[in-house]
C-alpha positions as CSV (number, residue, x, y, z in Angstrom):
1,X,-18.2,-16.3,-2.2
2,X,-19.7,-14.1,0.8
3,X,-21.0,-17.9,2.5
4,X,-17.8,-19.3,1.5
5,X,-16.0,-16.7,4.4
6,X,-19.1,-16.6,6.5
7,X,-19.6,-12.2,5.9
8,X,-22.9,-10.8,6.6
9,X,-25.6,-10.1,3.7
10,X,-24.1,-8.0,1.1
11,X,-26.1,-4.9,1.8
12,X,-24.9,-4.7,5.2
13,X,-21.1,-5.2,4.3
14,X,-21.6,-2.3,1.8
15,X,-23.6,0.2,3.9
16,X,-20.5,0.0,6.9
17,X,-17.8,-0.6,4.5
18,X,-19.0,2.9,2.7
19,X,-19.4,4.4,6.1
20,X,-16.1,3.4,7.7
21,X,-14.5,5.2,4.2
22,X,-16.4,8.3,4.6
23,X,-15.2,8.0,8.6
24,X,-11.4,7.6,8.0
25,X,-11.0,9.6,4.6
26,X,-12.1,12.7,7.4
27,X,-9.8,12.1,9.9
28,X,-8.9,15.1,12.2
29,X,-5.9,17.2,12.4
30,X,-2.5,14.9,13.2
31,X,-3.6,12.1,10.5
32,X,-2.7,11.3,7.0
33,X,-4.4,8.6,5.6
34,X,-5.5,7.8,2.2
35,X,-7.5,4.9,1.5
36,X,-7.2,4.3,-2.5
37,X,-9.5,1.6,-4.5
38,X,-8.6,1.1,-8.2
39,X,-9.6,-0.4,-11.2
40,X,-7.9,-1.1,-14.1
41,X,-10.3,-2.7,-16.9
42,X,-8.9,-4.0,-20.3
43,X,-10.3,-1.8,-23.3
44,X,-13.7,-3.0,-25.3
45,X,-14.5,-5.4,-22.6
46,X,-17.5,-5.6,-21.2
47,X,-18.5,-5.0,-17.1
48,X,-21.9,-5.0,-16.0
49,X,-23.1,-1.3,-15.5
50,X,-24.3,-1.9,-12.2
51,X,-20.8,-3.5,-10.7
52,X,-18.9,-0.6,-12.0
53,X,-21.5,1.9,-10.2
54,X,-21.4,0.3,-7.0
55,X,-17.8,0.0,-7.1
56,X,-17.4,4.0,-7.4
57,X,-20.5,4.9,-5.1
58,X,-19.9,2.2,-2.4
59,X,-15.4,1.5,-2.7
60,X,-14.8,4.9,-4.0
61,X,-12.8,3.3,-6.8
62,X,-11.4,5.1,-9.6
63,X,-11.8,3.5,-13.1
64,X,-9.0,3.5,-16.0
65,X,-9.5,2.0,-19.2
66,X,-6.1,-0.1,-20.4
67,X,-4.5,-2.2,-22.9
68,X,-3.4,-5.5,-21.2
69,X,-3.5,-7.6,-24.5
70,X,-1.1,-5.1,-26.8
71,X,0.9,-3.3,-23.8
72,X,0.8,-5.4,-20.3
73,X,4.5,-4.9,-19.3
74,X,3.8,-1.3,-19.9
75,X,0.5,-1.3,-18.1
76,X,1.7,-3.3,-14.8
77,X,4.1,-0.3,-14.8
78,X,1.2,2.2,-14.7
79,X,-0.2,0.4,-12.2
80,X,2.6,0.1,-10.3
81,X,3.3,3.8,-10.7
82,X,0.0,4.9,-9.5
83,X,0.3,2.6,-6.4
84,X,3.8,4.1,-5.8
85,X,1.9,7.6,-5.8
86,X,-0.8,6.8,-3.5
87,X,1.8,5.6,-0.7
88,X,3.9,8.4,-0.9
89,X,6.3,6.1,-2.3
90,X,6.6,3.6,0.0
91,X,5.3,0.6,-2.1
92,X,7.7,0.3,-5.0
93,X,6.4,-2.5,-7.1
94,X,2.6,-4.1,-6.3
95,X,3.0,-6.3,-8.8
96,X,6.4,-8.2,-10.1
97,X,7.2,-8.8,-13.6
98,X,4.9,-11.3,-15.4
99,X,2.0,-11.3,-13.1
100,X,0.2,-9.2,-15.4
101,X,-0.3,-10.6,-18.8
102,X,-2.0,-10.3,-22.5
103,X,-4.9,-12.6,-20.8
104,X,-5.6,-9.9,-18.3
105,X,-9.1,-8.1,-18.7
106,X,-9.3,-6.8,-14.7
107,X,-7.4,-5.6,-12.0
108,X,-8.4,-4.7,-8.6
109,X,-5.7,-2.5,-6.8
110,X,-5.9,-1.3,-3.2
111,X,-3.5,1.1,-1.1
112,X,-3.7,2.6,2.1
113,X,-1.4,5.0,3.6
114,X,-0.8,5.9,6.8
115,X,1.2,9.0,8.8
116,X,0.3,9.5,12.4
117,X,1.7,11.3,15.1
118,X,1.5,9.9,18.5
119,X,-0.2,11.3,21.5
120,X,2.9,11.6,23.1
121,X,5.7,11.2,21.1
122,X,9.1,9.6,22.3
123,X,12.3,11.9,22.9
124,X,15.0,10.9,20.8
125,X,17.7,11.8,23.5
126,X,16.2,8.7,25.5
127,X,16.7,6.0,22.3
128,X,19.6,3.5,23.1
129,X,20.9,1.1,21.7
130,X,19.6,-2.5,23.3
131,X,19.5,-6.0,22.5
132,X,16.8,-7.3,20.6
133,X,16.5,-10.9,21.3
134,X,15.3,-13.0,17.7
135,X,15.4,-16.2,19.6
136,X,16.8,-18.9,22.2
137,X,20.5,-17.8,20.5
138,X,20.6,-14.6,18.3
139,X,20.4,-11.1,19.3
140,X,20.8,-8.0,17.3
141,X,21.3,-4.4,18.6
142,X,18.6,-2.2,17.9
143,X,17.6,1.7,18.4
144,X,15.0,0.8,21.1
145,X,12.7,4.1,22.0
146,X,12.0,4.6,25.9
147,X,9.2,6.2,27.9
148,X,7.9,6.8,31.6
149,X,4.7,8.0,31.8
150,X,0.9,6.5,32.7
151,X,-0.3,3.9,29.9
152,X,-3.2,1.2,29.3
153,X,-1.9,-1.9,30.1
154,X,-4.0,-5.2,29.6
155,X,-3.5,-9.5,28.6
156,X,-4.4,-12.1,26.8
157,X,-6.8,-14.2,27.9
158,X,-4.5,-16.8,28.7
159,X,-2.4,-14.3,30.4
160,X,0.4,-15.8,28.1
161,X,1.3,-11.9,26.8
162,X,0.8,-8.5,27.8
163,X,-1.0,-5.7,25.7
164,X,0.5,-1.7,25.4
165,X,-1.4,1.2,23.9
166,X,0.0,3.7,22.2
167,X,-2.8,6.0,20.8
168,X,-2.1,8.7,18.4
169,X,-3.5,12.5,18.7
170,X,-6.8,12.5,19.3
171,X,-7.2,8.9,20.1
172,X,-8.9,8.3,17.1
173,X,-6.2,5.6,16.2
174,X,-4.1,3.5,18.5
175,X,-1.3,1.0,18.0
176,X,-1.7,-1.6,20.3
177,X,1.7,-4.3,20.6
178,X,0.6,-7.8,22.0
179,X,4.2,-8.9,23.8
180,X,4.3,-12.6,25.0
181,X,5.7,-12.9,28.3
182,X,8.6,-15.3,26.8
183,X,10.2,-15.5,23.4
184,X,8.6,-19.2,23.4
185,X,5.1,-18.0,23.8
186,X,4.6,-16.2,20.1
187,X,3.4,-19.0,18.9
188,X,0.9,-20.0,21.1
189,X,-0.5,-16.3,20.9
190,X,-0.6,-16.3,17.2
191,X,-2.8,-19.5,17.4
192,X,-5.3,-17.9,20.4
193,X,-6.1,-15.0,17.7
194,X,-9.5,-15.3,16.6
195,X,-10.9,-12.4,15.7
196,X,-13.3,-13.0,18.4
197,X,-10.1,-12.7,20.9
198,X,-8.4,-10.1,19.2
199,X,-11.9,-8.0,19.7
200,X,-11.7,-9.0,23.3
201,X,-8.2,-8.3,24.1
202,X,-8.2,-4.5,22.8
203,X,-11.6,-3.9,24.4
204,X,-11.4,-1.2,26.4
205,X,-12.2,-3.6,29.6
206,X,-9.3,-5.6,28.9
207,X,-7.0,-2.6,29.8
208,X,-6.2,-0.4,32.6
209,X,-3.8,2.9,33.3
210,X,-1.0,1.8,35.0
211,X,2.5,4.2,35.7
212,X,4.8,2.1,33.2
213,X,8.5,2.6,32.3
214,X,8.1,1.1,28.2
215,X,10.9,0.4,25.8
216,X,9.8,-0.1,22.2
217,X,12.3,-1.1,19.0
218,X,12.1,1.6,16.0
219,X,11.2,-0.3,13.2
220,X,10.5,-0.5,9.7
221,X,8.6,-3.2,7.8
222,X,8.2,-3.9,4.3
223,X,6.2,-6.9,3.1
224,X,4.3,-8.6,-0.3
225,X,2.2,-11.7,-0.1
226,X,0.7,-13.3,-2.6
227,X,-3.1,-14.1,-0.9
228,X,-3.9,-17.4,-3.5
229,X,-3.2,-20.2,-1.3
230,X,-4.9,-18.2,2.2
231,X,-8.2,-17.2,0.6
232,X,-8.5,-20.6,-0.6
233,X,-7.6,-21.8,2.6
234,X,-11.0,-19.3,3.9
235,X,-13.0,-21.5,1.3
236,X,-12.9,-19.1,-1.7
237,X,-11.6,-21.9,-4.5
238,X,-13.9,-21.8,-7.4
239,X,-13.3,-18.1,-7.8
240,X,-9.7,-18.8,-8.8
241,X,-10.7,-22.1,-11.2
242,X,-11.3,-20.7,-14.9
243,X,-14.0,-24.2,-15.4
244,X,-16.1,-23.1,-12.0
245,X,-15.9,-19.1,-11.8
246,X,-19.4,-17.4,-11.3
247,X,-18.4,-13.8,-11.7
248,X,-21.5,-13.2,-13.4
249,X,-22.2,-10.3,-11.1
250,X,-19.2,-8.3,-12.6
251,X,-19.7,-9.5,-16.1
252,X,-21.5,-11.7,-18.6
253,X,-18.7,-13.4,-19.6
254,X,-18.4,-16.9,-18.3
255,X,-14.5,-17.0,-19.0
256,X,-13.7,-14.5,-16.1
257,X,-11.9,-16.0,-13.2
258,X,-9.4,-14.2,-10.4
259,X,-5.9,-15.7,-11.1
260,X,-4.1,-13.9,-8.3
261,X,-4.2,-11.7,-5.6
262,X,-1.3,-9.7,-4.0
263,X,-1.1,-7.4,-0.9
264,X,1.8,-5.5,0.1
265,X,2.3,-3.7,3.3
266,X,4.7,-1.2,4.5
267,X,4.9,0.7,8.3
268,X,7.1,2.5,10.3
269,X,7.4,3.5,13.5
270,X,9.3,5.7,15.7
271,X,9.8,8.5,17.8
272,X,7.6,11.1,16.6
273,X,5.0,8.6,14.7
274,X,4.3,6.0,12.4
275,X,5.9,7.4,9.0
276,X,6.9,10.2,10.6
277,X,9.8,12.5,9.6
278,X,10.7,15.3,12.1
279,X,11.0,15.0,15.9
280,X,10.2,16.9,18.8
281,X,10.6,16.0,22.8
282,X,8.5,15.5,25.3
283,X,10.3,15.5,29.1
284,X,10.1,12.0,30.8
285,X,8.7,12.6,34.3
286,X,10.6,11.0,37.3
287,X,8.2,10.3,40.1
288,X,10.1,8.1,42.6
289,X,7.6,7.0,44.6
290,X,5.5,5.3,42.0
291,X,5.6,1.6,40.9
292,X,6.1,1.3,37.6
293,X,5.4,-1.4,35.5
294,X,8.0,-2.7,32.9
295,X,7.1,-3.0,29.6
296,X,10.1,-4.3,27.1
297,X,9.9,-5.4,24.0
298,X,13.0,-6.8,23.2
299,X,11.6,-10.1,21.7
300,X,9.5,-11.0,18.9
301,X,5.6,-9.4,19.1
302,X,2.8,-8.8,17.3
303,X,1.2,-5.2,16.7
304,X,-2.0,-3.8,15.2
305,X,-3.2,-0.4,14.3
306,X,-6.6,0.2,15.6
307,X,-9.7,2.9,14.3
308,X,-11.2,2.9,17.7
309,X,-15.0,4.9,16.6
310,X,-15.5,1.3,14.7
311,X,-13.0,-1.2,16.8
312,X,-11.8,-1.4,12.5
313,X,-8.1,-3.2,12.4
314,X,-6.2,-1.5,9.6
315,X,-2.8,-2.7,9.8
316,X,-2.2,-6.3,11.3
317,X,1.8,-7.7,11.4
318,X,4.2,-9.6,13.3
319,X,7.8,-7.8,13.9
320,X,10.5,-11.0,14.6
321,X,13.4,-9.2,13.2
322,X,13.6,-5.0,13.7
């Protein structure tokens, strides 16, 4: 599986991915975020010792013993509840009726939740309402957030979009919105990013401090994906065939086999934070004889949230539609 996605050698994914943990599970003061790994093993079945020890020391993951065979609608329930917990209650329902079933014997579930204040936060008294433009025809009015101040301001590589960061307190996380210079152009971005470019794009060398006037959209984003089809896109197909599965690693039994795999994501941003819920002002500065760059997002963009001690991407997404 690890060739199959071209990852390092195991021990070297599992020292950093236990380190990254242990670095954003102690984030300073102006951060909330829980990283939650979960397990959810069918009763009398049997795991290998050793998988179920690495996944607590390494993953941090919490073990619960149910009964998929004589209670699964009632299980995926649990599950779902405990999710809903660990997000503060922004993911409702991880999994949807009838993904879970009597055949189950394992389920891996994974949350993260995120509430950050930015480093300067937007004053509410400058939000207006503004045109958002969804393509060559549509618009939709939108409560677009507005600041004036000094910001680091880089491109692409192609020079096809422009790149804003917006760090949080501390700096220890920033949000970094990759705008195409036309509504055309999200395309061609979305196909430029390799993780290779993404790296180089958000590199501190790619940006510079520039006196810019920004307007960003408040948004909210809720999404689910069902991750079959992409990770066997990546080249991870035998896992999910019940005749060719080699979990032998988790378990003796040669019957095992991962029959789906769901992700859900929510974020939301605006004036004080990302899932913030008070707000306080912070004076726009008017300095006349400054140039000031414009920086609008009034089209379709991408966005990422960024641990910048490890360059680690924690939320990736696209916002067409605010």
């Amino acid at each position: 599986m690890r060739q199959d996605i071209s990852l390092p050698a195991e021990g070297t994914i599992c020292s950093e991915f236990k380190q990254l943990l242990l670095q954003l599970n102690n984030l300073s003061h102006g951060y909330q975020l829980k990283l939650a790994n979960n397990l959810f093993m069918q009763k009398g079945y049997q795991f290998l010792q050793q998988y179920l020890t690495n996944t607590k020391e390494i993953y941090n993951a919490t073990l619960q013993i149910v009964d998929f065979y004589s209670a699964a609608e009632e299980t995926r329930k649990t599950i779902n509840l405990e999710i809903y917990k660990q997000t503060q209650g922004n993911i409702k329902e991880l999994f949807a009726p009838g993904v879970i079933g009597p055949q189950t014997v394992l389920v891996l579930a994974n949350a993260i939740y995120l509430k950050a204040t930015w480093q300067h936060q937007f004053d509410p008294k400058y939000t207006t309402e503004r045109n958002f433009r969804l393509n060559e025809n549509e618009t939709k009015s939108v409560h677009m957030m507005y600041q004036k101040r000094i910001f680091k301001l880089g491109h692409t590589d192609g020079k096809n979009a422009r790149i804003l960061c917006l760090p949080y307190v501390g700096e220890i996380l920033s949000m970094f919105i990759i705008l195409p210079n036309d509504i055309h152009h999200l395309e061609q971005v979305e196909a430029a990013m390799t993780c290779k470019n993404l790296t180089s794009w958000l590199s501190p060398g790619n940006l510079r401090e520039q006196h810019a006037e920004i307007y960003i959209p408040r948004f909210k984003l809720e999404a689910g994906y069902d991750l079959n089809l992409m990770l066997q896109g990546l080249g991870l197909i035998d896992v999910f065939s019940e005749a060719k599965a080699d979990l032998l690693g988790m378990s003796f039994s040669r019957q095992l086999f991962l029959s789906t795999v769901v992700h859900k994501a929510y974020v939301d941003v605006n004036e004080v934070g990302t899932e913030a819920a008070a707000a306080t002002g912070v004076a726009v500065s008017n300095r006349s004889l400054e140039h000031y760059e414009l920086f609008l997002a009034d089209h379709p963009f991408l966005f990422c949230i960024l641990h910048n001690p490890t360059g680690t991407i924690l939320f990736l997404g696209k916002l067409c539609c605010p």
